[in-house]
C-alpha positions in Angstrom: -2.1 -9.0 -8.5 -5.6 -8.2 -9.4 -5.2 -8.4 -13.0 0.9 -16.7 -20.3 1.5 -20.0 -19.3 2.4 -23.7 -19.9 -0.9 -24.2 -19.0 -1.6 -25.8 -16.3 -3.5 -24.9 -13.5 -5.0 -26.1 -10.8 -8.7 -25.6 -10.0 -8.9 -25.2 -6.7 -6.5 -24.4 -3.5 -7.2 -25.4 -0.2 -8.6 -23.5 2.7 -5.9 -21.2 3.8 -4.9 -20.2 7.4 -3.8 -16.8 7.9 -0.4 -17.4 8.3 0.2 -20.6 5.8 1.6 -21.3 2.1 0.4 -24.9 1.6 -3.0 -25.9 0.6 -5.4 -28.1 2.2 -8.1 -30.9 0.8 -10.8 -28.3 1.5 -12.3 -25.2 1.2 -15.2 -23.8 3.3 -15.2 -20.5 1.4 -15.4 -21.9 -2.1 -18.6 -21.1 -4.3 -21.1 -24.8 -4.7 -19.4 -25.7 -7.5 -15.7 -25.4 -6.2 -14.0 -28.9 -5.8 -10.7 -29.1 -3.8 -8.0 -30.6 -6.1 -6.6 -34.4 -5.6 -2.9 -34.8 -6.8 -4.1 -34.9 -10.9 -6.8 -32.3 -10.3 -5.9 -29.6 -13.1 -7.9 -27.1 -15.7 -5.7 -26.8 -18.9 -5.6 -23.0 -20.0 -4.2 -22.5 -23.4 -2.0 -19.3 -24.1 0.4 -18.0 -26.9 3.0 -17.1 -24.0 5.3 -20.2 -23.3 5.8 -19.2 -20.0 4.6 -19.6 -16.3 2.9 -15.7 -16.1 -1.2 -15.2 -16.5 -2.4 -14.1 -20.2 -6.0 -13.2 -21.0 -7.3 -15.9 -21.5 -6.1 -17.8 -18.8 -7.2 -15.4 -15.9 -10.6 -15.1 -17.8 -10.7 -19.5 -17.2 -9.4 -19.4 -14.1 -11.6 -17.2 -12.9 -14.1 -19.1 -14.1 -13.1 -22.4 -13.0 -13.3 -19.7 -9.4 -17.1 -18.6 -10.1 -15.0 -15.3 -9.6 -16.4 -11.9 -10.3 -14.5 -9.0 -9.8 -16.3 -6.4 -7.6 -16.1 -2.7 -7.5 -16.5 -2.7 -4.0 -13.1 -4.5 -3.6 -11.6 -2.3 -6.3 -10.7 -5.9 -8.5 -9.2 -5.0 -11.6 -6.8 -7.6 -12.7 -4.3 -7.6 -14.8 -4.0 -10.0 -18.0 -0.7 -8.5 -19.4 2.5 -10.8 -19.2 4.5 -8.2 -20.4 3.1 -5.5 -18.2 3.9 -7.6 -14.8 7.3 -7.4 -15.6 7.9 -4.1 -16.3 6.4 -3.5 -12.9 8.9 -6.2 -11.5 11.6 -4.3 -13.1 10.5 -0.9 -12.6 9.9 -1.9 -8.9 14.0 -2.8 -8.8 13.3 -6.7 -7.4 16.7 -8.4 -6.8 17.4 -11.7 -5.8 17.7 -11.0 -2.3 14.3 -9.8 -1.9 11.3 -10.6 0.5 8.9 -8.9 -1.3 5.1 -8.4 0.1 2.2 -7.8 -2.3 -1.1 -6.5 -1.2 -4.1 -7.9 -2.9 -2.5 -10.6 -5.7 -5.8 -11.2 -7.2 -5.5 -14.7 -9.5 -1.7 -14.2 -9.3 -0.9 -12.1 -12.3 1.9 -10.3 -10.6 2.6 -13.0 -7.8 4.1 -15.6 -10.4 5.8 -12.4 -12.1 7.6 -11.2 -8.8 8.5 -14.8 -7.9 10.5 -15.4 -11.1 12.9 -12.8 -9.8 12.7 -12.0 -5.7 13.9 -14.5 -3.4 10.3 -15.2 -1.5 7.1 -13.5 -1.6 4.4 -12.8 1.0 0.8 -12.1 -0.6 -1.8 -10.6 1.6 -5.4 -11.1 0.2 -9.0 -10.3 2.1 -11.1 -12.4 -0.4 -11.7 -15.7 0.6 -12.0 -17.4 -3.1 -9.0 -16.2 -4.4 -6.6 -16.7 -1.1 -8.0 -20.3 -1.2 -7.1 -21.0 -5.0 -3.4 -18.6 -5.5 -1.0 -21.3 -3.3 -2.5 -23.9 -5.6 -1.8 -21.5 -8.1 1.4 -20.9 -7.7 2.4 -24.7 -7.3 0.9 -25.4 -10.8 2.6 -23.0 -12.7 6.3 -22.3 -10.9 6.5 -25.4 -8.6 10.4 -24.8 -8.1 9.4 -21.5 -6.8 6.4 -22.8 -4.3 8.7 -22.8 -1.3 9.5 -19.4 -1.9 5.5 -18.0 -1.3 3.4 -17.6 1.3 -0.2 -16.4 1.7 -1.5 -14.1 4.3 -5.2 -14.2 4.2 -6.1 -10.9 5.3 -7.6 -7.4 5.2 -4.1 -5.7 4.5 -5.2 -2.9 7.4 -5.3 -5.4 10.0 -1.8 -7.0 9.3 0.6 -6.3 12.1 2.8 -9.1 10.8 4.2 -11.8 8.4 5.8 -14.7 8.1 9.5 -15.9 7.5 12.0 -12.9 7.0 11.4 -9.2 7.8 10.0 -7.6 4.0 12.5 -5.6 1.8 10.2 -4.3 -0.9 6.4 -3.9 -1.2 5.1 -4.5 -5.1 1.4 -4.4 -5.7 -1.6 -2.9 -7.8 -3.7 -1.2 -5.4 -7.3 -1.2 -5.3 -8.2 2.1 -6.0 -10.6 2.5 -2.6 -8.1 1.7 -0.1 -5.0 2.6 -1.7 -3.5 5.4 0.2 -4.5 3.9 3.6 -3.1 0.2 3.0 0.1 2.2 1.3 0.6 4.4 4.5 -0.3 1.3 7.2 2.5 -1.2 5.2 5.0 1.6 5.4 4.6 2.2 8.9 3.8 -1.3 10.0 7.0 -2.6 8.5 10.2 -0.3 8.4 12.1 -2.9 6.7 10.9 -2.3 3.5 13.4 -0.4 1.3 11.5 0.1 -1.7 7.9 0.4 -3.2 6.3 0.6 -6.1 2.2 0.6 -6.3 -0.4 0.6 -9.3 -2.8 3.0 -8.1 -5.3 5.5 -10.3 -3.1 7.8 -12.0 -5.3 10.7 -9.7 -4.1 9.2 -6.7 -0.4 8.6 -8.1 -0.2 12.3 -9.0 -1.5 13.0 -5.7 1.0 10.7 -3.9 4.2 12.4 -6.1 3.7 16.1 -5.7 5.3 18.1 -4.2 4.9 22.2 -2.3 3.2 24.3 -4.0 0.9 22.1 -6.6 -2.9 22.0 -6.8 -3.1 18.3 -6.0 -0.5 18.7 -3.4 -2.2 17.4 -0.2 -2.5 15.1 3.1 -0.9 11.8 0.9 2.0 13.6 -0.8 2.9 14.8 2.9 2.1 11.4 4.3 4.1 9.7 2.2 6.7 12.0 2.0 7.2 11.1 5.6 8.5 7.6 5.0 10.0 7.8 1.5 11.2 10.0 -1.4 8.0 9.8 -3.8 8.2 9.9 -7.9 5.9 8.8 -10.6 7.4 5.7 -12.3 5.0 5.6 -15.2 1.6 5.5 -16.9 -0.9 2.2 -17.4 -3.4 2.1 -19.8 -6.4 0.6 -19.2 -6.5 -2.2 -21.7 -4.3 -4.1 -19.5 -7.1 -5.3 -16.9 -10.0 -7.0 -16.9 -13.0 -5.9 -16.5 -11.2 -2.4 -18.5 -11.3 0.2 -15.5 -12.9 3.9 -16.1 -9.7 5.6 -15.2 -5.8 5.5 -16.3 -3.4 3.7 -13.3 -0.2 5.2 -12.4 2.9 3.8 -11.1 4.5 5.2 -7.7 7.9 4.6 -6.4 8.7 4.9 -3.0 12.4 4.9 -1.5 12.1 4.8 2.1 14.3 7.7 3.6 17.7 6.7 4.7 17.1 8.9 7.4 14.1 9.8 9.3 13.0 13.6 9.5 14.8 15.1 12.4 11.7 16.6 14.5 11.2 16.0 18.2 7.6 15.4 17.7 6.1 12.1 17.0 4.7 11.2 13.8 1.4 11.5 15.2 2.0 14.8 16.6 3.5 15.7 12.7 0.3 13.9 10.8 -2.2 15.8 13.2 -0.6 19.6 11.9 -1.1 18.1 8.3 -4.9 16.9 8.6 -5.4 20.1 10.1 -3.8 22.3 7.6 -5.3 20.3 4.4 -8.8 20.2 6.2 -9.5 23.6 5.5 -6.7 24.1 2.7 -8.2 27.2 1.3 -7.8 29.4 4.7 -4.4 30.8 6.3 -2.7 28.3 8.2 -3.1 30.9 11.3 -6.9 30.1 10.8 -7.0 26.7 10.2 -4.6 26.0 13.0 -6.6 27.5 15.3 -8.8 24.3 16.2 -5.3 22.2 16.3 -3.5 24.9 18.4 -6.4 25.7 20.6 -6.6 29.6 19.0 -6.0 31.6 16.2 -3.0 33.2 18.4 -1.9 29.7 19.5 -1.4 28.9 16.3 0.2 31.9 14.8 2.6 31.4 17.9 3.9 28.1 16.7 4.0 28.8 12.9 6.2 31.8 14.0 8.4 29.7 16.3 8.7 27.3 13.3 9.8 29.7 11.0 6.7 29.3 8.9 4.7 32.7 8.0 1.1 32.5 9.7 -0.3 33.8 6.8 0.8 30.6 4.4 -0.8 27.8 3.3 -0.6 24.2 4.4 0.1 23.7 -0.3 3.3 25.6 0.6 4.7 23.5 3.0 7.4 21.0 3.0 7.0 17.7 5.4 9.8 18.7 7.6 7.7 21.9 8.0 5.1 20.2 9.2 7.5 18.4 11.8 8.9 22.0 13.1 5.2 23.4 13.9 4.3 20.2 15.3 7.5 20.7 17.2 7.0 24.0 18.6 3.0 23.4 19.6 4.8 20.3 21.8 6.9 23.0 23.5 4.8 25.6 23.7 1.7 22.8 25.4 5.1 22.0 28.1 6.3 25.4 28.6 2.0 26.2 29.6 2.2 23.2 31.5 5.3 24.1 33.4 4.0 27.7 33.9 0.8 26.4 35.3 2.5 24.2 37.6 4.6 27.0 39.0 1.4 29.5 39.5 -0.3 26.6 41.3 2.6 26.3 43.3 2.8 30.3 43.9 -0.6 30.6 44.9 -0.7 28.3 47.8 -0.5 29.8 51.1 2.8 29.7 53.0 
């Protein structure tokens, strides 16, 4: 996790494979300085916490040992908080049992956190640095536990899949620029996972949580209300991360539905209607279905089929209504299909 310790650690990691947990001797993506660590290889990093977990000072040294920077273009914010980790561990609802997959683990703040609890844990990360040094990581500071972890070295959009068993859960702190998209593609991507729970800016939480009829009710409360039952778990403060963000974070918790929205139309058909109806949220849905529907009247023709009143607003609608226009435009596009068919078939001569 972007974001205190017996303190040891190593320096280095090796270069990482997409797919691999163990380090090797070197590392092609490390800054000039970086060395790749021999068997007694190790920085000591002194903290107050007598434990495995990242405190302040340690992710400031190892970050340094690193030549790492965090960068606003990668949304890096990590967290130095022991105590915060796990009350995102247990707020999350990690058990034993779980394969849990965490999306961008930074230094490994939350990494070593989830691992004291789940039974394994798959980290995706895009930067090259920090996949290199987090198995190394890991080994140094909860070696019983290294077996458990594997790295995916990654942009999280691009993973299509992971290693060793299916994920249950999905625990991370969310750069702030990508965090809706990676949220929706790991939900979709992988239909084992149960439960969620993301660090995100507390704009984009309150976004992800509301429901009909709310002002910041929109495309991702609809999205996600697709997969999962979505509530705010909680409030951040900023003191908690290094650098100190400009904005308050926001937990999310995500319970994917037991059962899947009964529609006839694919989700694709379903998120179409919603990009549509959010693009121009101000206007009646009659109007800014119209593009979507291929006319005004088109439109207005499924919303009435659906039961929806033309003259409504895409705010006002539930996720399964959503599913019912999308339904009723896929009947209404077969039953002009099937009429066309049978005039084509009228008009030829005999």
């Amino acid at each position: 996790m972007k974001g205190g310790p017996q303190a040891q650690a190593f320096r280095g990691a090796g270069n990482c494979a997409r797919n691999h947990t163990p380090p090797a001797p070197a590392n092609e993506h490390a800054p000039p300085s970086y060395q790749a660590p021999g068997p007694r290889t190790l920085v000591l990093v002194s903290s107050p916490t007598p434990d495995a977990l990242l405190g302040p000072a340690d992710v400031r040294e190892l970050a340094a040992a690193l030549g790492v920077r965090p960068t606003k273009q990668r949304g890096q914010n990590f967290v130095i908080d022991a105590n915060t980790v796990r009350r995102i561990v247990r707020t999350a609802d990690v058990r034993p049992d779980d394969v849990v997959v965490e999306v961008g683990p930074g230094l490994g703040s939350l990494t070593l956190a989830l691992l004291e609890v789940a039974d394994r844990v798959t980290a995706v990360e895009i930067d090259d640095v920090l996949a290199a040094a987090l198995p190394a990581t890991i080994t140094a500071r909860m070696p019983a536990r290294a077996d458990r972890f594997a790295l995916v070295h990654s942009d999280a959009m691009h993973v299509a899949e992971l290693p060793g068993p299916a994920p249950t859960a999905l625990v991370a702190n969310l750069p702030y620029n990508v965090a809706v998209p990676v949220l929706l593609h790991m939900l979709d991507t992988f239909p084992t996972i149960e439960r969620t729970l993301v660090m995100v800016q507390a704009e984009v939480a309150d976004r992800l949580a509301a429901g009909p009829g709310s002002k910041v009710y929109g495309v991702p409360s609809v999205k996600a209300n697709w997969y999962a039952e979505v509530k705010r778990a909680g409030a951040i403060g900023r003191n908690v991360f290094w650098p100190a963000p400009n904005v308050d974070s926001g937990l999310v918790s995500l319970v994917r539905r037991t059962e899947p929205i009964k529609t006839t139309a694919t989700k694709a058909e379903v998120f179409a209607v919603v990009d549509a109806a959010f693009a121009q949220r101000r206007k009646t849905l009659r109007a800014a279905l119209a593009g979507w529907a291929g006319s005004a009247a088109a439109a207005e023709a499924a919303l009435v089929a659906a039961g929806v009143s033309p003259q409504a607003r895409g705010e006002a609608l539930t996720v399964e209504e959503f599913a019912a226009i999308a339904e009723n435009r896929a009947d209404a596009d077969a039953l002009d299909t099937a009429q066309h068919a049978q005039h084509t078939e009228e008009s030829r001569p005999s």
